[in-house]
PyMOL Python script that loads the backbone (N, CA, C, O; Angstrom):
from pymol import cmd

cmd.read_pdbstr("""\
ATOM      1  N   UNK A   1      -9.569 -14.842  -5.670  1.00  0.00           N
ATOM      2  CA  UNK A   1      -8.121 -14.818  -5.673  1.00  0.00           C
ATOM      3  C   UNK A   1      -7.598 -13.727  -6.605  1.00  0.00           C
ATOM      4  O   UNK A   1      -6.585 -13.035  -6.501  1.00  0.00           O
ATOM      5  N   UNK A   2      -8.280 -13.745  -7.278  1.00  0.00           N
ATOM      6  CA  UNK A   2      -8.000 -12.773  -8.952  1.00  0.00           C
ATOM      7  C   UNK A   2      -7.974 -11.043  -8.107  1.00  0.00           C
ATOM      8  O   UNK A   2      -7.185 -10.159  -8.439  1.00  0.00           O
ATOM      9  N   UNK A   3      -8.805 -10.929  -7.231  1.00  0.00           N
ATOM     10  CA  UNK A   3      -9.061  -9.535  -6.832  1.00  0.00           C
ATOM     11  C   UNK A   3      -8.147  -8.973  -5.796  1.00  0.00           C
ATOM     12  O   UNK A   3      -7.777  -7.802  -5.707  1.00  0.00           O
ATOM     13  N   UNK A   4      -7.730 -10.324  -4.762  1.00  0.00           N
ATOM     14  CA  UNK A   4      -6.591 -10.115  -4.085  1.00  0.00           C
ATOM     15  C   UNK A   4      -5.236 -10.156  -4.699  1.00  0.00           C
ATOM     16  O   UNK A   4      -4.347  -9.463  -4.204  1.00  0.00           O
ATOM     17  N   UNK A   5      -5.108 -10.564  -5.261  1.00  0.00           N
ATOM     18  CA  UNK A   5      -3.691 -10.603  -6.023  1.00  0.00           C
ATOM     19  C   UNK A   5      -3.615  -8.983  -6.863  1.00  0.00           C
ATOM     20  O   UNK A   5      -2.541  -8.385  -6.919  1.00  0.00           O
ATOM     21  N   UNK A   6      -4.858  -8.420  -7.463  1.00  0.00           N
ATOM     22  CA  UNK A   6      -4.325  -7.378  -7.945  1.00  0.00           C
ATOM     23  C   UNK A   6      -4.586  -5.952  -6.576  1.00  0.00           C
ATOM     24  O   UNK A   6      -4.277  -4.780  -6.787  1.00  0.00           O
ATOM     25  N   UNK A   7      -5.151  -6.422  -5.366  1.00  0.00           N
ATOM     26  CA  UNK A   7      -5.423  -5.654  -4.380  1.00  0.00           C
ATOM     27  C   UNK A   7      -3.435  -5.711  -3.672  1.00  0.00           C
ATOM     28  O   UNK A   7      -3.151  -5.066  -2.663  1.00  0.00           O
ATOM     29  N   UNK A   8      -2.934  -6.104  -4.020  1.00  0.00           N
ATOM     30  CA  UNK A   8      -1.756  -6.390  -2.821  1.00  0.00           C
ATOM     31  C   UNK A   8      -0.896  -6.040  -4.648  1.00  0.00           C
ATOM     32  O   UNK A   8      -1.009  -4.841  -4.902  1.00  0.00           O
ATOM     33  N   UNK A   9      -0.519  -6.437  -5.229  1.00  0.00           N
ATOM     34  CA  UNK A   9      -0.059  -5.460  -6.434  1.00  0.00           C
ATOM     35  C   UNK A   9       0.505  -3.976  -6.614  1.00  0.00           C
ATOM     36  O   UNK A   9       1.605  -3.433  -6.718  1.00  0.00           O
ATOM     37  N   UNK A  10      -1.720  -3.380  -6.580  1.00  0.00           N
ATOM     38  CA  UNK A  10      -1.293  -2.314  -6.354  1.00  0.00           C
ATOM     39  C   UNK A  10      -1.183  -1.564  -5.087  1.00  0.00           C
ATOM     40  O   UNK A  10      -1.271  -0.337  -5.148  1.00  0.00           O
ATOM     41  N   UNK A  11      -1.000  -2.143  -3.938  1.00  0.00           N
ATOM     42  CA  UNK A  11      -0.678  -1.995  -3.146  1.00  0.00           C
ATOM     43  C   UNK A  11       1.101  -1.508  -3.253  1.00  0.00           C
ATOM     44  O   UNK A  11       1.762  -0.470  -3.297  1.00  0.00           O
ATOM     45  N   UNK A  12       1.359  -3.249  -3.259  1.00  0.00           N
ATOM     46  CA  UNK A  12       3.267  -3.101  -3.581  1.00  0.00           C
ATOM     47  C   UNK A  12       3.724  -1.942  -4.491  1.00  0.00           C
ATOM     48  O   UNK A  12       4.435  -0.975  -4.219  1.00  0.00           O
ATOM     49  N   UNK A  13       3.044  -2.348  -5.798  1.00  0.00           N
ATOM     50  CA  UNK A  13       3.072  -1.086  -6.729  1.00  0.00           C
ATOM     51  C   UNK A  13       2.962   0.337  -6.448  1.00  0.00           C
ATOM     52  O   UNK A  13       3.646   1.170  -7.043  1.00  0.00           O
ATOM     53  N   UNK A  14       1.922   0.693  -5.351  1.00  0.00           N
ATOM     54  CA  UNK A  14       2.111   2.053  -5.256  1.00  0.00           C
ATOM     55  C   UNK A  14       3.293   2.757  -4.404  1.00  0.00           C
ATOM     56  O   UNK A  14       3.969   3.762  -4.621  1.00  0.00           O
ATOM     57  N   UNK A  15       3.268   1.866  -3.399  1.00  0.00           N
ATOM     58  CA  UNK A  15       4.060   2.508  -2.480  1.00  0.00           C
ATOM     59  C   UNK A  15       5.814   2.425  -3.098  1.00  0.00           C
ATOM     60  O   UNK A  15       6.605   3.366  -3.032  1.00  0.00           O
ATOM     61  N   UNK A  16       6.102   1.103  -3.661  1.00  0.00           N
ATOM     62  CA  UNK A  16       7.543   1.477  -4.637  1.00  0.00           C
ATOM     63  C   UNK A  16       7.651   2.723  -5.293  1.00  0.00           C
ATOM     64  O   UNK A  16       8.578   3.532  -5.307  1.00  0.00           O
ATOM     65  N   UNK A  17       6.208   2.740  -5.999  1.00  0.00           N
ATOM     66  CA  UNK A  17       6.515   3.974  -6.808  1.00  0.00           C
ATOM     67  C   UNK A  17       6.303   5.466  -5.960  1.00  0.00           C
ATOM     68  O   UNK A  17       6.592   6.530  -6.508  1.00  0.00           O
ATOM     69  N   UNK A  18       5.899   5.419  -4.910  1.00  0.00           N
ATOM     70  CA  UNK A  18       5.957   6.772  -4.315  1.00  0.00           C
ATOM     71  C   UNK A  18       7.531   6.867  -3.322  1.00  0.00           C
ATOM     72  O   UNK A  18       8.252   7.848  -3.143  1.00  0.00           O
ATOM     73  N   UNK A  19       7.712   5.179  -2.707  1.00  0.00           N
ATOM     74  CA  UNK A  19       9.345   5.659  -2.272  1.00  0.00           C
ATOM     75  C   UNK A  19      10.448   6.082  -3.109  1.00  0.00           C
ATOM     76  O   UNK A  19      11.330   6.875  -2.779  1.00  0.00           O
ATOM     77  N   UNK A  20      10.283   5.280  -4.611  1.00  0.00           N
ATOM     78  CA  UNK A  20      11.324   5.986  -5.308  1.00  0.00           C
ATOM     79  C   UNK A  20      11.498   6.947  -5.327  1.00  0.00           C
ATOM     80  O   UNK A  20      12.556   7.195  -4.750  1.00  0.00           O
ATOM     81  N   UNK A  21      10.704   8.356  -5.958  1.00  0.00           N
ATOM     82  CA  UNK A  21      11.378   9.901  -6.393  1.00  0.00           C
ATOM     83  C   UNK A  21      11.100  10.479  -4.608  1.00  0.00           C
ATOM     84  O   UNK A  21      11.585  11.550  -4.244  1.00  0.00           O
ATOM     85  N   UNK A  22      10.557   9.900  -3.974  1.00  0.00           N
ATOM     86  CA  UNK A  22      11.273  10.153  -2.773  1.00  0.00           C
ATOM     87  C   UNK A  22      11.976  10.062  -2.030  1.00  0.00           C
ATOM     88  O   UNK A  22      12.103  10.740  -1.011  1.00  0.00           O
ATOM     89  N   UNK A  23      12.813   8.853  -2.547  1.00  0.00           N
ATOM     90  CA  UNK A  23      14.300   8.820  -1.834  1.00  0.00           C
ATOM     91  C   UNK A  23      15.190  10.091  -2.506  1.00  0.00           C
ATOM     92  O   UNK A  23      15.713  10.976  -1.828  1.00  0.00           O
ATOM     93  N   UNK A  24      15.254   9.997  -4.017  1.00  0.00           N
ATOM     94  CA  UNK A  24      15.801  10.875  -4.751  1.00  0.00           C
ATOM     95  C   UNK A  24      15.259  12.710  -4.149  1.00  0.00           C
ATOM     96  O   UNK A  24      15.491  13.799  -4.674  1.00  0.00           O
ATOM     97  N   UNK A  25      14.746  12.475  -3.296  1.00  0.00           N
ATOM     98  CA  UNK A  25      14.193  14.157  -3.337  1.00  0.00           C
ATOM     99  C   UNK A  25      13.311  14.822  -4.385  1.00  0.00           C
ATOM    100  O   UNK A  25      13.569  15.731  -5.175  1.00  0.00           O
ATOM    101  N   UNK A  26      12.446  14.276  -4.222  1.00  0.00           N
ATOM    102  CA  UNK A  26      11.253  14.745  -5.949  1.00  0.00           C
ATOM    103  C   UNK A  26      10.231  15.333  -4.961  1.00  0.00           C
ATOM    104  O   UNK A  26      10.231  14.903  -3.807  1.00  0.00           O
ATOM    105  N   UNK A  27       9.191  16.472  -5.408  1.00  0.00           N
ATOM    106  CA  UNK A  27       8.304  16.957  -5.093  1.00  0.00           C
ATOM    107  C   UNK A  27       7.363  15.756  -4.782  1.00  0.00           C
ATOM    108  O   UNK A  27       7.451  14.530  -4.837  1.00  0.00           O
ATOM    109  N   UNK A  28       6.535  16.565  -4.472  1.00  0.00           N
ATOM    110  CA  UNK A  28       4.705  15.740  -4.340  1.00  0.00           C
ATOM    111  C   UNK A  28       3.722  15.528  -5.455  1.00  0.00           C
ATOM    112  O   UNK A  28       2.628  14.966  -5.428  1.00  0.00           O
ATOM    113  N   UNK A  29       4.442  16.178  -6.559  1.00  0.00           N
ATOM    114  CA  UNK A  29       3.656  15.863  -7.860  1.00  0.00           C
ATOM    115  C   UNK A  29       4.200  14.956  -8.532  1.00  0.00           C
ATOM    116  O   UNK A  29       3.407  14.468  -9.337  1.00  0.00           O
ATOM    117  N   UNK A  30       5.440  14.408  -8.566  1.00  0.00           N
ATOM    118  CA  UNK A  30       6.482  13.484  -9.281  1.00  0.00           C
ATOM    119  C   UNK A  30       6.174  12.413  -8.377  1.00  0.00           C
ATOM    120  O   UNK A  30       6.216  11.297  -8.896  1.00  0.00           O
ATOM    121  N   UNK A  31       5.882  12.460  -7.192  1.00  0.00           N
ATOM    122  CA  UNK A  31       5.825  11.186  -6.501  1.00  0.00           C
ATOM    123  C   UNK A  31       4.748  10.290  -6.952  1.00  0.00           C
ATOM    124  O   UNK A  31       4.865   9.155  -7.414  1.00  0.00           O
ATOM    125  N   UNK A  32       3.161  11.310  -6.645  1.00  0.00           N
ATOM    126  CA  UNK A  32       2.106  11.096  -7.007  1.00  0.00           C
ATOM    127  C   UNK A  32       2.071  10.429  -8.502  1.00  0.00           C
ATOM    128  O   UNK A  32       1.500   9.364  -8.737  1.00  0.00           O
ATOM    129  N   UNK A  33       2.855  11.313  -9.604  1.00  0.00           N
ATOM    130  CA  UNK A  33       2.451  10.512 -11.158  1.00  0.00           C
ATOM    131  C   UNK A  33       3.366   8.789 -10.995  1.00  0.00           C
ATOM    132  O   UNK A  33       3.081   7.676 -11.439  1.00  0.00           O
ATOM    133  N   UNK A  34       4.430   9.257 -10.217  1.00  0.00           N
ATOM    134  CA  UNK A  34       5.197   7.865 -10.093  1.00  0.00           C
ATOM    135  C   UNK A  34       4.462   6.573  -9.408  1.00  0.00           C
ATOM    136  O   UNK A  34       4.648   5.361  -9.523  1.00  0.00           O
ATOM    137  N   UNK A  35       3.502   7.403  -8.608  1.00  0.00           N
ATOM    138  CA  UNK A  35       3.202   6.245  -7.594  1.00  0.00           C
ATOM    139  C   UNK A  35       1.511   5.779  -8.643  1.00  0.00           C
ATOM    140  O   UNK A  35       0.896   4.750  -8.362  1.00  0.00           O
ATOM    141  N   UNK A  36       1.154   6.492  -9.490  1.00  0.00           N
ATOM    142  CA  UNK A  36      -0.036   5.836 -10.404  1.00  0.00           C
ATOM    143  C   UNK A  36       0.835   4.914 -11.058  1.00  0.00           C
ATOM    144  O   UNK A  36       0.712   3.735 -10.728  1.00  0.00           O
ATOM    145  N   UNK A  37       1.978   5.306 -12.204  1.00  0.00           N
ATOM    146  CA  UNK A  37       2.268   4.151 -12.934  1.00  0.00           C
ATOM    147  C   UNK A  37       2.611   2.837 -12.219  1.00  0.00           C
ATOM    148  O   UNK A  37       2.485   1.750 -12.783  1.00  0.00           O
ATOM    149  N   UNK A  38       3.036   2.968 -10.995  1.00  0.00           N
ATOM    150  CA  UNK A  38       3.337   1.617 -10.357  1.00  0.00           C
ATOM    151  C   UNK A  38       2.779   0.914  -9.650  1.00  0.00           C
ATOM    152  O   UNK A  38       3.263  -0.052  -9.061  1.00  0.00           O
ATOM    153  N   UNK A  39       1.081   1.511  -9.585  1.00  0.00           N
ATOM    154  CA  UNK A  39      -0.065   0.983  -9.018  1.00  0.00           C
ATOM    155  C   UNK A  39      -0.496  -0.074 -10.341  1.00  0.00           C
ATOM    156  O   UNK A  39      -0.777  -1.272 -10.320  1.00  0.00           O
ATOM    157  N   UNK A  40      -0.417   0.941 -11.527  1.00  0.00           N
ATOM    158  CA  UNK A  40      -0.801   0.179 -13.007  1.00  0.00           C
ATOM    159  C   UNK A  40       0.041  -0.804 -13.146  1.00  0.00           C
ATOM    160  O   UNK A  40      -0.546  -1.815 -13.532  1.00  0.00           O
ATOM    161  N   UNK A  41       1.213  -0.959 -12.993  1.00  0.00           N
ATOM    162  CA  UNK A  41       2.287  -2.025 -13.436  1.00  0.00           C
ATOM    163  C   UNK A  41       1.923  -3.026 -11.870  1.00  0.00           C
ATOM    164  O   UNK A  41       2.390  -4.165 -11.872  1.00  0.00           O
ATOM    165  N   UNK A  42       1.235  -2.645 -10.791  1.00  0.00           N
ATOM    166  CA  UNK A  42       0.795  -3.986 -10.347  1.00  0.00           C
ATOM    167  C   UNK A  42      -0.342  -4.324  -9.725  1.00  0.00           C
ATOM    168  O   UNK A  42      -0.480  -4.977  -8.690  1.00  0.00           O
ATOM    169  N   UNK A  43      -1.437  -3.664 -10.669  1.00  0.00           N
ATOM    170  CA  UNK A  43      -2.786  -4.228 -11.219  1.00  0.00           C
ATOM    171  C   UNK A  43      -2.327  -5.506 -12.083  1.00  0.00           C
ATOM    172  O   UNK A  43      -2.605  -6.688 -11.879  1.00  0.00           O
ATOM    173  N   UNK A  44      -1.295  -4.755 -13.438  1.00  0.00           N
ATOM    174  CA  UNK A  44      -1.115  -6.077 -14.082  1.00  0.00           C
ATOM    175  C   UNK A  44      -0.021  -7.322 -13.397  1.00  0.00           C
ATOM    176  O   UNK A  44       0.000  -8.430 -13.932  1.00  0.00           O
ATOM    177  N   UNK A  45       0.553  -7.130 -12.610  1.00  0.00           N
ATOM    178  CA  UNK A  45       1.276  -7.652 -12.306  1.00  0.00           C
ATOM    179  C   UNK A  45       0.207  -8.709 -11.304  1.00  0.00           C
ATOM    180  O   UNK A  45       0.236  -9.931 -11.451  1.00  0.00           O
ATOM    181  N   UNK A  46      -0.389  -8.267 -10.647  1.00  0.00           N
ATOM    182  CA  UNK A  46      -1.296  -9.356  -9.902  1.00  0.00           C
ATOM    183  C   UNK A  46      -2.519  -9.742 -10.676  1.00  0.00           C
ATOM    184  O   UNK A  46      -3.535 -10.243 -10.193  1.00  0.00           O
ATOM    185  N   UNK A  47      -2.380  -9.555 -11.482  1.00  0.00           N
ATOM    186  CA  UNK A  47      -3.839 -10.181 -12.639  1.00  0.00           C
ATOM    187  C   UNK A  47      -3.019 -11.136 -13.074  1.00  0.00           C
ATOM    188  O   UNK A  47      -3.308 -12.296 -12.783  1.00  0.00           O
ATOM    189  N   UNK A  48      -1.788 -10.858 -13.886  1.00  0.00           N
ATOM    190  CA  UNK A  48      -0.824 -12.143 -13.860  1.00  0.00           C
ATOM    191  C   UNK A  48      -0.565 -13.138 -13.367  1.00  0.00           C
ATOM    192  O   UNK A  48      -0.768 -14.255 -13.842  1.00  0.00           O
ATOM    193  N   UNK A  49       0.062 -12.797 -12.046  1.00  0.00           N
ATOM    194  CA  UNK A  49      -0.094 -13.294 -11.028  1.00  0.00           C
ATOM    195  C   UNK A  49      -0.895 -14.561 -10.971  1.00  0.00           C
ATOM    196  O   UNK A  49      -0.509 -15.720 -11.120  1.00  0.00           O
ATOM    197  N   UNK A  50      -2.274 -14.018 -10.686  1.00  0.00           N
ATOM    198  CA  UNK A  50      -3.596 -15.048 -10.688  1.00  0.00           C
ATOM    199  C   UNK A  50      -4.013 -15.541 -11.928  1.00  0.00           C
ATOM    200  O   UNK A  50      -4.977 -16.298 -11.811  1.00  0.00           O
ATOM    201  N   UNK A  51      -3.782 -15.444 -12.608  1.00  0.00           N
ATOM    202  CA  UNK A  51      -3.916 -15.997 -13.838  1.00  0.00           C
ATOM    203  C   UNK A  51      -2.726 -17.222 -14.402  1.00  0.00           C
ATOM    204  O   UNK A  51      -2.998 -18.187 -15.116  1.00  0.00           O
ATOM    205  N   UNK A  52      -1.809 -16.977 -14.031  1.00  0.00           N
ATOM    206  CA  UNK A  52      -1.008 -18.569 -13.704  1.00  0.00           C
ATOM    207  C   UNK A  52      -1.108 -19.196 -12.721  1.00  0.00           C
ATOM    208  O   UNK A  52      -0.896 -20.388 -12.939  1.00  0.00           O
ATOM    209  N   UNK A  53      -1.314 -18.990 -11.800  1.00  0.00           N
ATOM    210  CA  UNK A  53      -1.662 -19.915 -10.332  1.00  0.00           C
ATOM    211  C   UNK A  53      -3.177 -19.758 -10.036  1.00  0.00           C
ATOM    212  O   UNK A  53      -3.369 -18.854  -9.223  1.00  0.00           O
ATOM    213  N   UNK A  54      -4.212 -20.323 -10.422  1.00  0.00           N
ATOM    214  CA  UNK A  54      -5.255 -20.351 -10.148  1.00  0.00           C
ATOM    215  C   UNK A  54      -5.829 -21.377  -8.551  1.00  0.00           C
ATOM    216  O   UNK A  54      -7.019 -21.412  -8.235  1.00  0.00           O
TER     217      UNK A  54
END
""", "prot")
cmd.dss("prot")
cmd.show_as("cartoon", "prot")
cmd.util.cbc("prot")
cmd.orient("prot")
């Protein structure tokens, strides 16, 4: 459960963070650094996740 929860995370996580500076009109390098931090914010976010709902 622990591995799916952070598999669908950074899933959610990445792709938020690559639609954001692409709605705004941002290059392909701003998207890319945007779309790591929001893969990282939901790694933790689904480790969380599974870690209260076991």
């Amino acid at each position: 459960m622990n591995r799916l929860c952070i598999l669908v995370g950074t899933t959610v996580g990445g792709y938020a963070g690559w639609a954001l500076p692409d709605y705004f009109g941002a290059g392909f390098g701003w998207c890319f650094v945007v779309s790591s931090l929001g893969s990282l914010v939901g790694v933790w976010a689904g480790w969380k996740f599974a870690r209260r709902f076991p």
